[in-house]
C-alpha positions as CSV (number, residue, x, y, z in Angstrom):
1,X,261.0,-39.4,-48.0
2,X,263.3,-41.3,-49.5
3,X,267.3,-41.0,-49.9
4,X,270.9,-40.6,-47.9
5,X,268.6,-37.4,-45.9
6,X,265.9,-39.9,-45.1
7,X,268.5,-42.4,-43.7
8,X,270.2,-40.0,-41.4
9,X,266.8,-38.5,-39.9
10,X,265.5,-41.7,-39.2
11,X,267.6,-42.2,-36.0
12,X,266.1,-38.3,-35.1
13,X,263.0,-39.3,-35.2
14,X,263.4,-42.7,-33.5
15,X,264.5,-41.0,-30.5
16,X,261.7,-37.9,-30.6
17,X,259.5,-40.7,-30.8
18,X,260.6,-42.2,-27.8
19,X,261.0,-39.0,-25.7
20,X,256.8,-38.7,-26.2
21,X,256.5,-42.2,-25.1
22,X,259.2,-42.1,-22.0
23,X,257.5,-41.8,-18.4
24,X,261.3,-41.9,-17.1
25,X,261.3,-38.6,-14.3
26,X,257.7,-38.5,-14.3
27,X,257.9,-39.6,-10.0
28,X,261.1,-37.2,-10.0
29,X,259.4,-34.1,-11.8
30,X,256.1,-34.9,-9.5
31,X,258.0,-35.0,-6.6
32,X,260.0,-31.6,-7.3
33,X,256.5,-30.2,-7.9
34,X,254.7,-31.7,-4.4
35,X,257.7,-31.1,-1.9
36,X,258.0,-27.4,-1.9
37,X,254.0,-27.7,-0.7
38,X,254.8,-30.4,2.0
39,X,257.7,-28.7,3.8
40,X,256.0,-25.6,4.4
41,X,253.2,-27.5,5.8
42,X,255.5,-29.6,7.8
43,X,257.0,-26.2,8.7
44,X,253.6,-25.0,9.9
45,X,252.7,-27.5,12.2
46,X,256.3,-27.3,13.8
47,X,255.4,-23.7,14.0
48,X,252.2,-24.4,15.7
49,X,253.4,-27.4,18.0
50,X,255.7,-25.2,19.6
51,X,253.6,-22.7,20.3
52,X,251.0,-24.7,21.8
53,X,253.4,-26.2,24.1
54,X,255.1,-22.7,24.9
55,X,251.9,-21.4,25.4
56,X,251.1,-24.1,28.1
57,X,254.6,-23.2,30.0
58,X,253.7,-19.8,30.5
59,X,250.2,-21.0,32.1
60,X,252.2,-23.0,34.5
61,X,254.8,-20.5,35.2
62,X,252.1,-18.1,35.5
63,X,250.7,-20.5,37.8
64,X,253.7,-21.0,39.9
65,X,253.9,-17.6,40.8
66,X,250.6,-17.0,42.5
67,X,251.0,-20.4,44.0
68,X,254.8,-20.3,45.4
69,X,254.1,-17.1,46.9
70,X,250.5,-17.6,48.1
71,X,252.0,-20.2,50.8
72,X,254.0,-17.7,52.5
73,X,252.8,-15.4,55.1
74,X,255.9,-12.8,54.9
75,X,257.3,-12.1,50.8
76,X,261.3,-11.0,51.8
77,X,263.8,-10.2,48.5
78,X,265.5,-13.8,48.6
79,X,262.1,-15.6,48.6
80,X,261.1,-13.5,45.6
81,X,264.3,-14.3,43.9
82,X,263.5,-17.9,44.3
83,X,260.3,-17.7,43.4
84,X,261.4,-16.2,40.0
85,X,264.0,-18.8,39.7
86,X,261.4,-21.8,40.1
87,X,259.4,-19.8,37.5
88,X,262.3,-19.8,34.9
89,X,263.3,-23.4,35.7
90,X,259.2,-24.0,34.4
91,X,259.9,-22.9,31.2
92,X,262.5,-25.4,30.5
93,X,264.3,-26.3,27.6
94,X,262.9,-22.7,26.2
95,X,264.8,-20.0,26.5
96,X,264.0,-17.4,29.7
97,X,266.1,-14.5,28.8
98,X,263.1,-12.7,27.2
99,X,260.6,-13.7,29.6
100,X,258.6,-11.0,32.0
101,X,257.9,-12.2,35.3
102,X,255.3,-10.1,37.6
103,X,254.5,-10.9,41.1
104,X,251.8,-9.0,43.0
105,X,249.3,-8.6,45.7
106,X,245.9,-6.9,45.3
107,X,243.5,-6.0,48.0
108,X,240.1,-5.5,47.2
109,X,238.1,-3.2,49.4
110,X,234.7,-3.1,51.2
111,X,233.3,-1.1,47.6
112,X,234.5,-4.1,45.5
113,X,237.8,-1.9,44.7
114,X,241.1,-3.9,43.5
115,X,244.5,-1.8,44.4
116,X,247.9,-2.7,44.3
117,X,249.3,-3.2,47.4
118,X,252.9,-4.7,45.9
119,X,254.3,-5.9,43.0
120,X,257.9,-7.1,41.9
121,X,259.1,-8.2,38.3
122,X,262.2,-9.7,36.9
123,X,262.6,-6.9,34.4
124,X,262.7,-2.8,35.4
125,X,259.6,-1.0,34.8
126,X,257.6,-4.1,34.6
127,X,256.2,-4.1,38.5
128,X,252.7,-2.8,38.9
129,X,252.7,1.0,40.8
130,X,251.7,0.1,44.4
131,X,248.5,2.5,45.1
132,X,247.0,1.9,41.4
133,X,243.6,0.4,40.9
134,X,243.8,-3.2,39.2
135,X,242.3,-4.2,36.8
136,X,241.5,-8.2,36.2
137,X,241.9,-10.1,33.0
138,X,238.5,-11.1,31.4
139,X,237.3,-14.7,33.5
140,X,238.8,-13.7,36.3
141,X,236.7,-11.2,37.7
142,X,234.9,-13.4,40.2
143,X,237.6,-13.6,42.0
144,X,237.4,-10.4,43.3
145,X,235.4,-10.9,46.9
146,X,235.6,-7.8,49.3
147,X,237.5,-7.5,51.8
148,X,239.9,-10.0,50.5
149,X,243.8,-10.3,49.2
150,X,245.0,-11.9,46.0
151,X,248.0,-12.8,44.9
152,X,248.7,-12.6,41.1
153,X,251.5,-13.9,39.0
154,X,251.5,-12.6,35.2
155,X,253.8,-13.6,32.5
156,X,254.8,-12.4,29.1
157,X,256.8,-14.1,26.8
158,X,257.9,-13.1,23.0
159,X,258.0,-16.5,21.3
160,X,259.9,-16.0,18.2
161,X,260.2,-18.2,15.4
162,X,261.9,-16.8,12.0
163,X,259.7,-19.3,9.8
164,X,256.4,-17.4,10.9
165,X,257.4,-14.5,9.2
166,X,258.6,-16.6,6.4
167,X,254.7,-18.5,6.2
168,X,253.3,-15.2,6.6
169,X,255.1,-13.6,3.9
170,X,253.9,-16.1,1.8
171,X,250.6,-15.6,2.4
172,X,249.4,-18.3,5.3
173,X,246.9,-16.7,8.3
174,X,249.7,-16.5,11.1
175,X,248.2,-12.9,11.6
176,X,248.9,-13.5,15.5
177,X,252.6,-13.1,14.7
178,X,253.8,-9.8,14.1
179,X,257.7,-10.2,12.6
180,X,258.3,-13.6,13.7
181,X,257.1,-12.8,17.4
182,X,253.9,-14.0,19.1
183,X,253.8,-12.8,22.2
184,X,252.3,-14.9,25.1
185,X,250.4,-13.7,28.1
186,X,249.2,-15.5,31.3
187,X,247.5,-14.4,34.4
188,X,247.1,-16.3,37.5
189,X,245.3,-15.1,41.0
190,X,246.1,-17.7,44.0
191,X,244.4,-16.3,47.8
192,X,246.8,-16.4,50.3
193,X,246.8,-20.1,52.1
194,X,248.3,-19.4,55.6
195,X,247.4,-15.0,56.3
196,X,244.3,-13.4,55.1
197,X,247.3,-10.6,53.2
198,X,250.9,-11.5,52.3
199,X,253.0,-8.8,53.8
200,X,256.3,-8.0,51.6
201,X,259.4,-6.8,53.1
202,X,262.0,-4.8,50.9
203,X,265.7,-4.9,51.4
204,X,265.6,-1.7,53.2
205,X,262.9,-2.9,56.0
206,X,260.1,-1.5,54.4
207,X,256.9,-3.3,54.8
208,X,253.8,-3.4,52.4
209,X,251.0,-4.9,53.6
């Protein structure tokens, strides 16, 4: 092509040529392409950390429970209220306003029968019904010797994290959470150190025993 067209394209087709040629942005565009992928794994593994170490907590408060209130020889309110306080103190720098607490002591009879003799929690509705055949978690079941007392601290805790759902709504296997919340569960069972049963004594002067 020749002429005064030829003369202005020419600086057109300079520059088209150097845009094909031009690895300017590649990094950038690679970059914009790659992060997206490497904060929601980043995300996940925060997710996961801080439920590993959450879920440890619990098996210590859990823990500190049975093993507070298994050095006693007489449970009265006050000692129970501190006994919760240690508990929550364990669970430190999470947050305890969601936590369950459950304190109780289970007999189990000449048959090999486990009944709740008393039980507090932290939350109303959460104590075990005094009377009521118990039922051990799955491992723990040996511990059950007749004629013997136990105590047993449980704990439930609704770990929430807003970034679960998120992962999980984009299709990553957190099926454990169910709208952001996995919730923990421990179970300790501590015999009694000093008396073969903890009595507990209510405000009111009742004893179970």
């Amino acid at each position: 092509m020749t002429g005064p067209w030829h003369c202005k394209l020419r600086p057109t087709w300079h520059k088209c040529g150097s845009f094909t040629r031009s690895r300017d942005g590649v990094a950038a565009i690679e970059f914009a392409l790659v992060m997206p992928v490497m904060a929601l794994i980043y995300i996940g593994f925060v997710v996961i950390t801080n439920g590993v170490a959450l879920n440890r907590k619990v098996s210590i408060v859990a823990h500190t429970l049975a093993d507070l209130t298994a050095r006693v020889q007489i449970l009265s309110d006050s000692e129970r209220d501190l006994v919760f306080s240690a508990a929550r103190a364990v669970l430190a720098p999470y947050a305890t306003g969601g936590v369950t607490l459950v304190l109780s002591s289970i007999y189990i009879d000449s048959n090999g029968v486990a009944k709740v003799v008393w039980s507090d929690a932290n939350r109303s509705g959460a104590a075990l019904v005094p009377g009521d055949v118990y039922t051990f978690p799955a491992g723990a079941a040996g511990l059950a010797i007749r004629n013997s007392s136990l105590i047993v601290g449980d704990v439930t805790y609704p770990y929430f994290d807003g970034w679960a759902a998120v992962l999980r709504s984009l299709g990553f296997p957190i099926t454990a959470f169910r709208d952001g919340v996995l919730t923990m569960r421990e179970t300790r069972a501590m015999a009694p150190r000093v008396v073969p049963r903890i009595a507990r004594i209510i405000s009111n002067g009742t004893v179970y025993q």
